[in-house]
C-alpha positions in Angstrom: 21.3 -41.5 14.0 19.9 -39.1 11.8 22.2 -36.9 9.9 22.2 -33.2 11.0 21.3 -30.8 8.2 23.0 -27.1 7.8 21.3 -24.3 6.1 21.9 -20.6 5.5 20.0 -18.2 7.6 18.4 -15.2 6.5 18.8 -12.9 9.9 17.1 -9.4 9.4 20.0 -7.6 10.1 21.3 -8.3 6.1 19.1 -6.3 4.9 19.6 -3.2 7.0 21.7 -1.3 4.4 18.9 -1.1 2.0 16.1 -0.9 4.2 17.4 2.2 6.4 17.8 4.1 3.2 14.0 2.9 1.4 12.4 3.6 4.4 13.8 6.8 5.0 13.1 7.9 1.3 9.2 6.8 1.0 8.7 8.5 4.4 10.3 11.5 3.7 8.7 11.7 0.3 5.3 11.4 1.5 5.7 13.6 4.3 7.4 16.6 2.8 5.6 16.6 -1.0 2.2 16.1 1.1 3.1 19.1 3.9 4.0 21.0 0.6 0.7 20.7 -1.5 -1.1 21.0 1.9 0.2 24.3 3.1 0.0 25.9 -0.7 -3.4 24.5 -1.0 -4.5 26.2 2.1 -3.4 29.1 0.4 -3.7 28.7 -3.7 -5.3 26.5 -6.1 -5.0 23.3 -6.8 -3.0 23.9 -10.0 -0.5 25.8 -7.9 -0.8 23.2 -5.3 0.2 20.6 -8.1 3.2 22.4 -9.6 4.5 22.8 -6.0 4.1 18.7 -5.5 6.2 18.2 -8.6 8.7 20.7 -7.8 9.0 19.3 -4.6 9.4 15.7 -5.9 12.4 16.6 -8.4 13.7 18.7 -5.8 13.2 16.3 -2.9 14.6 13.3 -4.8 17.7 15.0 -5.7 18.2 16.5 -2.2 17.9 12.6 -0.7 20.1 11.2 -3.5 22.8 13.6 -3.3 22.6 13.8 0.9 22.9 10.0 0.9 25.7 9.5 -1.4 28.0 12.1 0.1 27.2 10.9 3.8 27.6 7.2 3.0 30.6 8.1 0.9 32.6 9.7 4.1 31.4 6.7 6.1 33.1 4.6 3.1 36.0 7.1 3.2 36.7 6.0 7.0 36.4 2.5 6.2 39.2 2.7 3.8 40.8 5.1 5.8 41.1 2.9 8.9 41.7 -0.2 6.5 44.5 0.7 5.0 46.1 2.0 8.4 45.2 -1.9 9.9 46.7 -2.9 6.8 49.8 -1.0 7.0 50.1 -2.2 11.0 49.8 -6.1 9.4 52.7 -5.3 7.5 55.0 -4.0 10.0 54.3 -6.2 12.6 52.4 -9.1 12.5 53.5 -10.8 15.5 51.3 -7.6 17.6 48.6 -7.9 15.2 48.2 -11.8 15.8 48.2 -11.3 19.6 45.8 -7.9 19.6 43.3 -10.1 17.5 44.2 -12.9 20.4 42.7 -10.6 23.4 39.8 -9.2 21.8 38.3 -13.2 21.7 40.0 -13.7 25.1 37.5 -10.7 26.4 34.6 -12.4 24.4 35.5 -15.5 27.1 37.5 -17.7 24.8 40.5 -19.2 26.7 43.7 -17.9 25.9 44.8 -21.3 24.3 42.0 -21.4 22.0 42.0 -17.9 21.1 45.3 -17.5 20.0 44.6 -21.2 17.3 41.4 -19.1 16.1 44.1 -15.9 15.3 46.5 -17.8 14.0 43.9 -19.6 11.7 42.5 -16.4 10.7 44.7 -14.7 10.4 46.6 -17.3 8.0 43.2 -17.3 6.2 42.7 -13.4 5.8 44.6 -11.3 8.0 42.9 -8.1 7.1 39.6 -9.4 6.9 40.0 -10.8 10.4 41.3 -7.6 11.7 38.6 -5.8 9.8 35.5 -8.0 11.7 36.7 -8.2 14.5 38.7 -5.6 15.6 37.0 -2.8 13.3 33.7 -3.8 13.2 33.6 -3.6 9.6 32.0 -6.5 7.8 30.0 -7.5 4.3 26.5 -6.0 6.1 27.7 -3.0 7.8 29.7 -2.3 4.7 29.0 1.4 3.2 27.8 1.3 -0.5 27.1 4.8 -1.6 25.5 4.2 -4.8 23.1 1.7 -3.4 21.6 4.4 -0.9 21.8 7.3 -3.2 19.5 5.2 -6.0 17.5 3.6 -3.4 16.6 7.1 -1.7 15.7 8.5 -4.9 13.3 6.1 -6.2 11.4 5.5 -3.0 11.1 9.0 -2.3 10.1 9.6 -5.6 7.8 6.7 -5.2 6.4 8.1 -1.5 6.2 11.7 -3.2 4.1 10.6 -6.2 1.2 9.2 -3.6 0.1 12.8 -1.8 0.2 14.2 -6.1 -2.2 11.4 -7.3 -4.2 12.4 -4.6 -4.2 15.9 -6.0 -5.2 15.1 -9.5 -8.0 13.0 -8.1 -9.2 15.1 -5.6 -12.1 17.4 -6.1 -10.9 20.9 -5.4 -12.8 21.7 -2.2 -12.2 18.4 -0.9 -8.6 18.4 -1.7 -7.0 19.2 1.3 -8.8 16.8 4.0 -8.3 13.6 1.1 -4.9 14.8 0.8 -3.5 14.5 4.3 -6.4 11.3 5.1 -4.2 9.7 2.2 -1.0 10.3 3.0 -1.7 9.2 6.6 -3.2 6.0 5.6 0.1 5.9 3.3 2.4 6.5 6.3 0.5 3.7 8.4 1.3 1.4 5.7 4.6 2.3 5.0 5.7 2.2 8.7 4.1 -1.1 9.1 5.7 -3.2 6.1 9.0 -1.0 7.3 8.0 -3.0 10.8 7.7 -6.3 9.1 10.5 -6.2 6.8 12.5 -5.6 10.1 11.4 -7.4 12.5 10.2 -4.3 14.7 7.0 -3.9 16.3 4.4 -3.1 14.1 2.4 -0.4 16.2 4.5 1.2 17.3 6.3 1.9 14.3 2.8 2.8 12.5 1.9 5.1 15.2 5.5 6.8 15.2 5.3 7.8 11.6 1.9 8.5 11.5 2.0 11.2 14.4 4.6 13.0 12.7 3.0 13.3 9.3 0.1 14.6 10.8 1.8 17.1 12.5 4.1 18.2 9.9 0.6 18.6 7.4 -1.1 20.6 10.5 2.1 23.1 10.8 2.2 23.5 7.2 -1.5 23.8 6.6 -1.4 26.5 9.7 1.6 28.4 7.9 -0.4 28.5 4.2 -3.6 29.8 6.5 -1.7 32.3 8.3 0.1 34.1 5.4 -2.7 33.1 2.8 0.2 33.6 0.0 2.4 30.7 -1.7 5.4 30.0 -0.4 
């Protein structure tokens, strides 16, 4: 009989912490820095349009830095929060702990025999961590990491923002604006596709999603630089 072999799974899920946040940094840094030289190109020269990209670069990777760290830092907060109440519970009474762990695999449709071994075993094992899984959802993926989000939103919006700028500098000057927002949208398309891949989503559908609203953040911004014809 041939031997059965066991080997770790990658599943797509682990990777959602950093992917969310990358994703949502290169996408937002292409978007925004690109709207931002578009519209004050409709309106200024290129020069101006440049030192508005950078501006908004600096700014923009800040902004997604410090936004992510403090959201993902309350979401840590009422982690910890709701651990050390769980853990607190454990302490008191350990007896209702056991069973409460008990029913929530006995409504997954494990018998009630069997459940209660599996509670008892993990709970022997790592109470809290068993409580934390299963009862709080909580586990090593879903875990909040602050840091990790605030660094990765920076650098990939940094890195999405520096895309619509080279455009800029290689653009001719009359030409800048249509190469600038054909660019970015081909950027887009290629960021929302390996986004797709590296999640397992449908491709076209996530190209086409973050295509459309590049394009129509660029148009409304390109509209606004028209119809004031002054920087903003």
């Amino acid at each position: 009989m041939a031997r059965l072999r066991l080997h770790p799974e990658k599943h797509l899920v682990d990777r959602i912490g950093w992917l969310r946040a990358a994703v949502l940094g290169a996408n937002d840094g292409i978007v925004s820095t690109a709207s931002l030289i578009v519209g004050v190109a409709a309106a200024a020269t290129r020069n101006e349009a440049l030192i508005a990209g950078v501006a908004g670069l600096v700014a923009g990777a800040m902004s997604m830095a410090a936004g992510e760290y403090v959201s993902v830092s309350s979401q840590s907060d009422t982690e910890q929060a709701d651990l050390a109440r769980e853990q607190k519970e454990l302490g008191e009474n350990i007896g209702f702990e056991c069973e409460e762990l008990a029913r929530i695999y006995m409504k997954r449709g494990v018998d009630q025999e069997l459940a209660h071994r599996v509670a008892d075993q993990l709970m022997a094992k790592d109470a809290l961590a068993a409580h934390a899984h299963d009862e709080l959802g909580i586990s090593e993926i879903t875990t909040a990491r602050p840091v990790q989000a605030a660094l990765t939103s920076a650098a990939t919006f940094s890195a999405g923002a520096a895309m619509p700028l080279l455009m800029v500098i290689v653009s001719p000057a009359n030409a800048l604006i249509p190469i600038v927002s054909a660019a970015s949208l081909g950027f887009l398309a290629l960021l929302g596709a390996i986004g797709a891949q590296a999640g397992g989503a449908n491709v076209l559908r996530a190209t086409a999603r973050v295509t459309f609203w590049g394009a129509l953040a660029m148009a409304l911004t390109a509209g606004i630089g028209k119809l004031f014809g002054t920087t903003v």
